[in-house]
N, C-alpha and C positions, 0 to 999 in steps of 0.2 A: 575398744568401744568408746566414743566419745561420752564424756559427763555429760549433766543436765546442760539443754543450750536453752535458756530464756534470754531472745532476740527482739528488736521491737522495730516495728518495719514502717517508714515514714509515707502516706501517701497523701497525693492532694488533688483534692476535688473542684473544681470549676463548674461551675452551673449557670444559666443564665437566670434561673427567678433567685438567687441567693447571689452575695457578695462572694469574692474568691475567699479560702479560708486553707488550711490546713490543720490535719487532724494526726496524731497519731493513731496510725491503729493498727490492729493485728487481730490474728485469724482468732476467735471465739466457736465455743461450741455452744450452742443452746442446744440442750436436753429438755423433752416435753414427757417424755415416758411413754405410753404406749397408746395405738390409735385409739380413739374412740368409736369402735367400731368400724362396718366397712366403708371407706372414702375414696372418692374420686383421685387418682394423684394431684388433678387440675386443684382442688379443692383444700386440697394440706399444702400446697401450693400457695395460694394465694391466703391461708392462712398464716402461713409464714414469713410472706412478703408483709401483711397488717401488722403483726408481732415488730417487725424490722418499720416500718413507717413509722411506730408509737413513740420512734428514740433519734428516728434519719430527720432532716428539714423539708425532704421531699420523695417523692413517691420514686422518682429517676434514682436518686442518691438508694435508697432502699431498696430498688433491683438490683443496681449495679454493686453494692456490696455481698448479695450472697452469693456464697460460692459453692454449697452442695446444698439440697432438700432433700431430708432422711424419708423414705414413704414407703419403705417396706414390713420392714419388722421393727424400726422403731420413730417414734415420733419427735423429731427433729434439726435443726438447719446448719451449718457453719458458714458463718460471714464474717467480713471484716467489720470491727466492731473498736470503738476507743474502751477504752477502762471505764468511765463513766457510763456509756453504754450499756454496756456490759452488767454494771451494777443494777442499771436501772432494768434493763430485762428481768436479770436473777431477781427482783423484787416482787416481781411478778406471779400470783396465784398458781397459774397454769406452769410457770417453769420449774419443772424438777432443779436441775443447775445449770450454770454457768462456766464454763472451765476454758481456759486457755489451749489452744490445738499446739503443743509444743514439739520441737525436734529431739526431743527425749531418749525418743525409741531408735533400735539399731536392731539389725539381726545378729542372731547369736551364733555369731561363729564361731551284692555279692557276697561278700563272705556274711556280712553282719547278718543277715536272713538263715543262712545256714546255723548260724551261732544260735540264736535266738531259738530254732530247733532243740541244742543238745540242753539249753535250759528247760526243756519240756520233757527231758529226760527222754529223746527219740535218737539219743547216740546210737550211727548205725544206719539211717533206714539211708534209702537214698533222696536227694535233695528235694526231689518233687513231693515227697511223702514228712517233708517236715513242714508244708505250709499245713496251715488248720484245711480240715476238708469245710468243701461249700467254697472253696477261694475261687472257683469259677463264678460263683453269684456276684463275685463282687463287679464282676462286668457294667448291672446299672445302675450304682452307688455313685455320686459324681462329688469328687470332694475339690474343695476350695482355697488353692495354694494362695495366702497372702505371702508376697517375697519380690524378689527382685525382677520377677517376667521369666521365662523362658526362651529354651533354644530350639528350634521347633520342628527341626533338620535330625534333632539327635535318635537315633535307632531306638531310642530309649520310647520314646514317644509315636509309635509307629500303628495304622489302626491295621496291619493284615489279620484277616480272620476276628475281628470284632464286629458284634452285630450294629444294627443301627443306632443312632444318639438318642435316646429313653425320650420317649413324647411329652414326658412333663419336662422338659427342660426348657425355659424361659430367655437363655441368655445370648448374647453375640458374641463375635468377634471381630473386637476393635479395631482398625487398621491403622494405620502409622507408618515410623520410618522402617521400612524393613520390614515390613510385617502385612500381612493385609488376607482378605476371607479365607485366602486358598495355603495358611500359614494354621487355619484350624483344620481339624478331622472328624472321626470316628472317638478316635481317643485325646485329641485337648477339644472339648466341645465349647470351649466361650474361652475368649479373653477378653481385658481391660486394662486404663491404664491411668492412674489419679494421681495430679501434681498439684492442683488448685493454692494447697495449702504451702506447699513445698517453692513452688514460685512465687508467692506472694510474699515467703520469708528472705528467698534466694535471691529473687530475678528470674529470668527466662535459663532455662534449662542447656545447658554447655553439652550440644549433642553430638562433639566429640566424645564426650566420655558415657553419653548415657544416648541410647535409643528415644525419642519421644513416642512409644508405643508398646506391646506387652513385653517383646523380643528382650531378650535379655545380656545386657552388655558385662555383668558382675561374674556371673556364674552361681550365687547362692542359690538365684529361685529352682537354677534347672537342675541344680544337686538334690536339693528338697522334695523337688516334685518328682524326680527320677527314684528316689527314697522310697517313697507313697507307693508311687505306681509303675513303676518305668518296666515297660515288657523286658521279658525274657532276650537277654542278649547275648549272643554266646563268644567267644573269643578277643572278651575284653579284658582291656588292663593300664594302669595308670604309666604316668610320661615312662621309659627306662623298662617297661615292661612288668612291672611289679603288681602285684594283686591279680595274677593272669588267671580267667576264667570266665566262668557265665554271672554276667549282671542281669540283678530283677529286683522291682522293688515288691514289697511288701504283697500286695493287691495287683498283681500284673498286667489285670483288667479294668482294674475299675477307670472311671473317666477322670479326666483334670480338667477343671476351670480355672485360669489362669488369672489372678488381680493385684498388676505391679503395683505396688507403693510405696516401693521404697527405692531411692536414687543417690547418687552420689555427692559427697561432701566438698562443695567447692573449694581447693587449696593444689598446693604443689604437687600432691598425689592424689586425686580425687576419686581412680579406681581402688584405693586401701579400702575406705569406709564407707557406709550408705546409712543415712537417717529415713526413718517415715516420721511423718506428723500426721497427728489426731485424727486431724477431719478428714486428710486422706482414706485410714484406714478404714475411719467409720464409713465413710460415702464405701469403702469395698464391700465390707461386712454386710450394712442393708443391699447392697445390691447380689451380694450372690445369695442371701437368706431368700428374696424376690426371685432370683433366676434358677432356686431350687437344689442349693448345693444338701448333701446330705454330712457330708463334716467338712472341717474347715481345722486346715493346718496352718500355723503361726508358728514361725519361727522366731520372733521378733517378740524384745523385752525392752522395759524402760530401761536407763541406766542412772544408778543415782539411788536417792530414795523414792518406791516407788509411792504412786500418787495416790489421794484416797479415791474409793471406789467408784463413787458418783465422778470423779475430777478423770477418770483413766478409760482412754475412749475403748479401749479391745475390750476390757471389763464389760463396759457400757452395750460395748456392739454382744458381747457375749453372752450378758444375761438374755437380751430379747433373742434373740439366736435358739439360746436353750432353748425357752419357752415353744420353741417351733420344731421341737426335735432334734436341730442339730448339736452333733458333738462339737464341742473346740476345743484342739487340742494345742496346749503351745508352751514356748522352750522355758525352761526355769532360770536360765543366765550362766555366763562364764565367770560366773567374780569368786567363785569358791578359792579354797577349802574354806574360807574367812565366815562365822555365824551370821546367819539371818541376810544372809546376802540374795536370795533368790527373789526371784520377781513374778509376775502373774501369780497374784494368791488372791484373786475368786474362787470361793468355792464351786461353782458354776463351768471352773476352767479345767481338765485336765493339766497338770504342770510337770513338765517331763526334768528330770536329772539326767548324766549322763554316765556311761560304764564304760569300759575295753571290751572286747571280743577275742577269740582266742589267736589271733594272729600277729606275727611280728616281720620287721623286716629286718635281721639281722647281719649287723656288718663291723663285723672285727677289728677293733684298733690292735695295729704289733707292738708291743712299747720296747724300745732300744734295749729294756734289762731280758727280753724274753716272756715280759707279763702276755697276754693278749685278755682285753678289754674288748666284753659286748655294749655295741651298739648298736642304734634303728637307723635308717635313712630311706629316701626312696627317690634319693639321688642320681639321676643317671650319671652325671661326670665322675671319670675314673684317674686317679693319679697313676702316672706313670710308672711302670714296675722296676725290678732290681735296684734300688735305693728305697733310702729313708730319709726323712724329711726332721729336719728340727722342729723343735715343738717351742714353743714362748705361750706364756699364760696374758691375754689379754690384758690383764693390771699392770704387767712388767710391760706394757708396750705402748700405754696409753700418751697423748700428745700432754704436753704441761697443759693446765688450765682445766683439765678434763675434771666435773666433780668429783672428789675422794668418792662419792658411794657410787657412782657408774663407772668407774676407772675400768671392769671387767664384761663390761656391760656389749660392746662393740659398738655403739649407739653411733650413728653418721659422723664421720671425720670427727672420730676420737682414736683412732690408732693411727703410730708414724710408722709411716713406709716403710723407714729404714730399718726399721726393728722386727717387721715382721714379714719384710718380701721373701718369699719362696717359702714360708713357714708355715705349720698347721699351725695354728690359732687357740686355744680353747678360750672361748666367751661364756658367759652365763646366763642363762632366758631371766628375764625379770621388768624393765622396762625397753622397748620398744620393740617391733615385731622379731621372731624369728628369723623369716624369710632375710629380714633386712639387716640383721647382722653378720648373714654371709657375704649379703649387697656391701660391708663397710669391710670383710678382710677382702674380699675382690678388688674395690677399689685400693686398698694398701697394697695392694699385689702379692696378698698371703697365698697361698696354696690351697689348702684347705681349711675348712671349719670344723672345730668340736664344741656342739653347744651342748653343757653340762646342765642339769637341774638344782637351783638352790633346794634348801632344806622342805618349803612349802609345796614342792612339787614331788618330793620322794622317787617312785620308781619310775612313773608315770609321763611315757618317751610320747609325745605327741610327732608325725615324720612329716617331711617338708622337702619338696623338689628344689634344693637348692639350686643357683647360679654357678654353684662350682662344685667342686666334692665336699664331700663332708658327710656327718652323724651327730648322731645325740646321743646323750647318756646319762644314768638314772645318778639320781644325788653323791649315791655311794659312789659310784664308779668315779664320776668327774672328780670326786674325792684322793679316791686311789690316783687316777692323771695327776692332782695337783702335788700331789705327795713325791710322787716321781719325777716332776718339773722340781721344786723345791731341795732333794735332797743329790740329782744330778746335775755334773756340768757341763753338760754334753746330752740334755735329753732331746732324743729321735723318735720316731713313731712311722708307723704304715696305717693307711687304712685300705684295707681289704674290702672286696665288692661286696655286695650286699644282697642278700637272697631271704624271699617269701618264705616264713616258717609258720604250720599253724597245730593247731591243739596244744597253745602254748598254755601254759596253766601257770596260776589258778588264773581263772576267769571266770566273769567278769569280775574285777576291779572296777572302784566307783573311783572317777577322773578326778584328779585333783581341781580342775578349774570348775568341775561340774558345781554349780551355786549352794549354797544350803539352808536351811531353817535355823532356827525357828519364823514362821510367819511374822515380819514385823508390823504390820496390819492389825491382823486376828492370829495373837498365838493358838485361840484354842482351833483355827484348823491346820493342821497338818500341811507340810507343800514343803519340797513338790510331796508330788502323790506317786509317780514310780519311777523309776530306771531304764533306760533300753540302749543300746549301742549310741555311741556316738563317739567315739576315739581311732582316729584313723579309718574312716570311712569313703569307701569308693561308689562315686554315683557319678551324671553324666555331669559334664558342664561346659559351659558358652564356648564356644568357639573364637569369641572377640575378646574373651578374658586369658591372661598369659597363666600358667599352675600358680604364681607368685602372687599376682597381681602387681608386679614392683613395675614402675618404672625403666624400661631400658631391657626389659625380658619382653623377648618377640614370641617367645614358644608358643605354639596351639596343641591343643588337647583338645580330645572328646571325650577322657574322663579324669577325673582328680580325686585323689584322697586327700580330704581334709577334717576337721573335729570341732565340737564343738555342742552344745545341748540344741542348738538348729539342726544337728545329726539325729539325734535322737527324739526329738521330737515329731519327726514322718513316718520313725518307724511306732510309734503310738497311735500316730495318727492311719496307719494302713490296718495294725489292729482292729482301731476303732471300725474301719470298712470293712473289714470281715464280720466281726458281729453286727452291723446295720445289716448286711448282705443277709446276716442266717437270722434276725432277731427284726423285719424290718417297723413292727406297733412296740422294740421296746425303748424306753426316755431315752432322754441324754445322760438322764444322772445315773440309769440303770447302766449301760454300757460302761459308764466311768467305773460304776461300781463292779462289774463284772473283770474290767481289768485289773482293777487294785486289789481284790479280794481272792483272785487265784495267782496274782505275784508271787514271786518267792524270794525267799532272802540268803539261800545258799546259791553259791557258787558250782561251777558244773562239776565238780567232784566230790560235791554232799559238806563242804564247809561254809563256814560264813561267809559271805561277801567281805572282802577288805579295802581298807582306802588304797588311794598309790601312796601315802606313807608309811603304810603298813600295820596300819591300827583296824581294831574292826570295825566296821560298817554301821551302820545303827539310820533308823527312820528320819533322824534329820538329815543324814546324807543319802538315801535311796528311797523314802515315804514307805510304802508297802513292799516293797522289793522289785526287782526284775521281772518284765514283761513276761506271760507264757500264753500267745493268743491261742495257741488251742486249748487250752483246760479253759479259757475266757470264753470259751465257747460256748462250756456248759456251768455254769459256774455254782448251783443250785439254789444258792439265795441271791436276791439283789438289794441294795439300800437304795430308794427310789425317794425322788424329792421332786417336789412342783417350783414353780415360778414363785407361788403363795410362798413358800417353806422359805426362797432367795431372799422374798421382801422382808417378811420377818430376821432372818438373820442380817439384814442389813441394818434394822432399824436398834439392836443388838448390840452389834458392833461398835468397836471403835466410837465414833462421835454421832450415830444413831442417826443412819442417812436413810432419808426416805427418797427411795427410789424406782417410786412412781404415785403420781397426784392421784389416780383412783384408789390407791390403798394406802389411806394414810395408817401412819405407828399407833398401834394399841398403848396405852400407858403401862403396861408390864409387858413387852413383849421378851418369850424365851429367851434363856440364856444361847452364845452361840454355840456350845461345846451342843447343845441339844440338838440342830441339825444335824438330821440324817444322813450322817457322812461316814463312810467305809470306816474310817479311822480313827482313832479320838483320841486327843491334845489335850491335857490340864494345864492352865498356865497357874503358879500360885497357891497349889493347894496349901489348904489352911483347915483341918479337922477332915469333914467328908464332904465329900458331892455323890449324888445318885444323877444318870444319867439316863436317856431312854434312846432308843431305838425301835427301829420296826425294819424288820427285813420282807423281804416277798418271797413263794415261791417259783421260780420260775421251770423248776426239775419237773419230776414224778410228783405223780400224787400216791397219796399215803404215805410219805416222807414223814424219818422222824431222823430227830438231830439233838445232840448234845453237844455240850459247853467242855472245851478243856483251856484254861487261862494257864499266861506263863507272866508271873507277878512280877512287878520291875519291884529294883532291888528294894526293900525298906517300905513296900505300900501293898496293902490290900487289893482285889481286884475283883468283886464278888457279882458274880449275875445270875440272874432272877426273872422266870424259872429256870433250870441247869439242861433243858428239855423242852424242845418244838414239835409240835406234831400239826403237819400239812394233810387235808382231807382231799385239797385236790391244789391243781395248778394256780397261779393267782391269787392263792391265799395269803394272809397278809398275819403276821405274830409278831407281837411289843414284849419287849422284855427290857430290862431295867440293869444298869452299871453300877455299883458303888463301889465310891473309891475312897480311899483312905489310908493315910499315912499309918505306920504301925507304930505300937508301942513302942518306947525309946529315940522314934525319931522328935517325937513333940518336945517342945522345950527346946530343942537344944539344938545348936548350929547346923547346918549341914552347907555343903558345897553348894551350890546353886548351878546344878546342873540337871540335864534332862533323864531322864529315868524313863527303860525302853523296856515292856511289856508285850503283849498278846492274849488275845481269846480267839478264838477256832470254831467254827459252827461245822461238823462233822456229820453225815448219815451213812460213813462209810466206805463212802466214794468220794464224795463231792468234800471237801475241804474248805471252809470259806471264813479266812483268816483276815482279822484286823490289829494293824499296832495300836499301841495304849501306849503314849509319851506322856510324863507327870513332871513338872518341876513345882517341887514341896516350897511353900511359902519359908 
């Protein structure tokens, strides 16, 4: 994932009623917050072009800089704008903020559907009988892949037997290179495709490597969207034949609106990585909230530190979103196990973690003393049989010159030839791609690859269609290899083919790259909020993208396993269309709440979830636990929040951002831990706090419900009353948290670490369970 890119793009203007000049400038977001009531789009139009004249020399100069008008769901422009500009706008009554459209953001790169069943404790039924029923409703739900476009050819995407495209839907299909009306259906009903920002930072778009239209040249979007929704396909399986079976995503019905914005990194490999910028995304966001999507999948995170709220355009495009009904749901980031790494933390956002599923590709190394060593791959190339191959440890084979801490690393033309032709390899994952450190014993003329896990990554085998043979293997194991290299003089090895294993256990394990808390934003919310597959994940993808995406690999696929919290967050986001589909009058924040509050946080054989280093699990590494969309079904209470409730908590927050000019900040407004949020975070406790809620009900009427709390370690956890009682549906009960440190911890030191709790709203049936994380001042 590329770091923060703050780039600054020089253009020059000519005019004939003004002298020639030039100007720096660069893409600006002006935020206005929200319409003032109903407006002409002509009209928010040409109010925006007056905003941009107050700061241009001329009315010409002032068209010709903006490059998107926000007029759906929220109110305002992105133009090219100098810094002086920019300031002088932000001064402005009417301007919420000012923020830079930067290249920040990146996406976060079958079986797993099935999985997600036995976490619903349906071990057993057959495959049809583990989606939530009503999954046929999801047919007119139409959710809104932001990602890299689509492949649109893939069976994944196919409408036979779907009814017609739902009459409220608003939107087109964009045409382009490769792409054009007769490239939408029944099931992708709109696509789009937004670079504005992206070329103004770049230059014109290198449409060798990227389509200028929604079609997708990467393969991310069409793994994402094939995640969400991708019909029922049966007799698939990834390159080498691995993961063989029936593909489906989540909602098998539901529709895809397709909005590319994110494209490739101009450099030496420019299919590796893809950036979006701000204003792109935001120009997608207003336009599918306009075009009527009902959720909206993001797979796509800042990288870096993320930005404050008002400053963070998905945030941004997200709050008014909510406001209109729609879910957003989107990835938490790859930067884990490391604290407070995770990104997308609006409250407003679903923020997905990411887990294993219960399947492995197991493939045996023979080690010359007679060990045999498990490993994953999903490899098709096979070494030759009847011999063994010498084994060399990357560090022993490195070129002089090579850094002492990458010596083991295989990073490009760091290993000598001569040291390692015909030889298995072992490398270590840590800096540069996977894929590409098979790409570097290829070119030494190694044989095969063994990439080992350092210490940070524990068990936790990510697999990869390498260029030659090869596998991976968990910390310990590469361990055991290097011990065998090390104390023989003459070490050999085989590696054995490799075959599909499932009901591997335990499962799910929380990924070691999956990101994690505490929120560095707002510690007191929670984030992410749950877990759902995302390690070694089979969906479709581009047909112009090679399984590697390397350089010098010609391969085609129609499907790939690959990982990542961009895995896991479709499969939230398909959730989320089930309950739209069975729930269609309830919030955004209800649904959120309905997923987080019937998660669960054992593992499918009734233990706790653990990391891949083998520690256990806890709310900063999975929020509320593991997806289970049919108990989301019914979930009996909801924690419901308004657009009101957002603004308040933002004026709260952090540096107390008002965001939006119709409601300015009250002079005491709530603390944030007090939004009505599934979960609840202490950052700093110091004596007590009392907190409040209010849940709904959305069960039975005459529901009654009691309180069972599980205290983290060393603090109180008291609520108040211990006992709800519902007269009918939609009824709505406050009840009150206090918390507080126990005797013996005051005074006196303690670790400064998070402290993992629970309360349970129970009527018997319905279970509706919230974490309580405390870090004691």
């Amino acid at each position: 994932m590329p770091g923060l890119l703050f780039f600054f793009l020089l253009f020059l203007f000519s005019f004939s009623t003004v002298s020639a000049s030039t100007k720096q400038d660069q893409v600006y977001i002006v935020h206005l917050g929200e319409h003032a009531g109903a407006r002409a789009k002509e009209a928010i139009l040409e109010d925006h072009h007056a905003l941009l004249l107050s700061v241009k020399d001329s009315e010409e100069e002032a068209r010709a800089s903006l490059l998107y008008s926000y007029k759906h769901s929220l109110n305002g422009f992105a133009a090219l704008l100098s810094g002086e500009e920019a300031t002088k706008l932000s001064e402005r009554t009417e301007v919420v903020s000012t923020f830079r459209s930067d290249g920040r953001w990146s996406p976060h790169t079958t079986r797993s559907w099935d999985f997600v069943g036995f976490e619903e404790g349906l071990t057993g039924l057959h495959s049809k009988e583990r989606l939530p029923s009503g999954a046929n409703a999801g047919e007119n739900v139409i959710v809104g892949m932001l990602d890299s476009g689509i492949w649109p050819e893939s069976k994944s995407f196919g409408d036979e037997e779907i009814g017609p495209v739902p009459a409220r839907w608003k939107g087109v299909c964009q045409g382009g290179d490769s792409f054009n009306s007769s490239s939408c259906n029944r099931k992708i009903v709109g696509a789009r495709y937004y670079l504005k920002a992206y070329e103004a930072h770049y230059g014109g778009l290198n449409t060798t490597t990227a389509f200028r239209s929604p079609r997708d040249h990467d393969g991310h979007g069409t793994h994402t969207a094939s995640t969400v929704a991708g019909r029922v396909v049966p007799g698939v399986a990834a390159l080498g034949g691995f993961a063989s079976g029936t593909a489906s995503g989540g909602a098998p019905l539901a529709r895809l609106a397709i909005y590319k914005v994110c494209w490739p990194i101009p450099g030496p490999n420019p299919n590796i990585e893809n950036t979006c910028f701000d204003a792109d995304m935001l120009a997608a966001m207003d336009d599918a909230v306009g075009d009527g999507v009902d959720v909206m999948s993001i797979s796509i995170g800042a990288s870096g530190k993320p930005p404050p709220l008002a400053q963070d355009g998905i945030a941004v495009g997200a709050l008014h979103a909510a406001k209109r009904g729609v879910v957003v749901v989107c990835s938490g980031g790859n930067s884990g196990p490391a604290p407070a790494t995770v990104s997308n933390l609006a409250p407003w956002i679903l923020t997905v973690g990411a887990s294993s599923i219960d399947r492995s590709f197991n493939s045996p190394i023979r080690l010359g003393d007679g060990r045999v060593i498990m490993g994953q791959t999903v490899t098709p190339y096979q070494l030759p049989r009847n011999r063994t191959y010498q084994m060399v440890y990357a560090a022993h084979a490195a070129v002089p010159g090579t850094p002492a801490n990458v010596t083991n690393q295989c990073l490009p033309n760091s290993l000598s030839p001569a040291k390692v032709r015909g030889k298995i390899v072992v490398c270590l994952r840590g800096s540069g791609l996977r894929v590409g450190k098979g790409l570097e014993v290829k070119r030494a003329g190694g044989a095969a690859i063994v990439l080992g896990n350092p210490p940070m990554y524990g068990s936790e085998v990510p697999v990869d269609a390498h260029v030659l043979p090869g596998t991976a293997v968990s910390m310990a194991n590469v361990d055991t290899i290097l011990q065998y290299i090390n104390s023989s003089a003459n070490p050999t090895a085989y590696l054995d083919r490799s075959r599909t294993v499932v009901d591997v256990k335990p499962s799910p394990v929380m990924a070691q790259f999956s990101s994690r808390g505490p929120n560095v934003l707002e510690p007191s919310i929670l984030k992410p909020d749950v877990t759902a597959p995302g390690l070694n994940i089979l969906a479709a993808w581009s047909e112009a993208s090679s399984p590697t995406k390397l350089d010098g690999d010609n391969r085609v696929v129609k499907y790939n396993i690959i990982s990542g919290t961009s895995m896991s967050c479709p499969h939230v986001s398909a959730t989320a269309v089930l309950l739209k589909a069975a729930h269609p009058d309830w919030s955004a924040a209800a649904i959120r709440s309905a997923i987080m509050t019937t998660a669960t946080t054992k593992n499918a054989e009734g233990g706790p979830i653990m990391n891949g280093d083998g520690t256990v699990g806890g709310p900063m590494d999975y929020g509320a636990g593991h997806i289970r969309p049919k108990h989301a079904l019914d979930p009996g209470l909801v924690y419901d929040a308004s657009f009101q409730d957002y603004l308040l908590f933002a004026c709260s927050s952090g540096g107390g951002e008002q965001l939006d000019r119709s409601f300015p900040c009250p002079a005491s407004p709530p603390r944030p831990y007090d939004l009505n949020y599934p979960s609840l975070a202490i950052h700093g406790l110091n004596g007590s706090i009392t907190v409040r809620r209010t849940v709904t009900n959305v069960g039975q009427r005459d529901a009654h419900y009691t309180v069972a709390v599980v205290e983290p370690s060393g603090v109180s956890v008291k609520v108040s009353p211990t006992s709800l009682s519902f007269a009918h549906t939609g009824e709505k009960k406050t009840f009150t948290i206090k918390i507080e440190a126990k005797a013996g911890r005051k005074g006196r030191r303690v670790n400064r670490k998070y402290l993992a709790g629970s309360y349970t709203w129970s009527d018997g049936f319905h279970a509706v369970s919230s974490p309580v994380v405390v870090l004691v001042a």
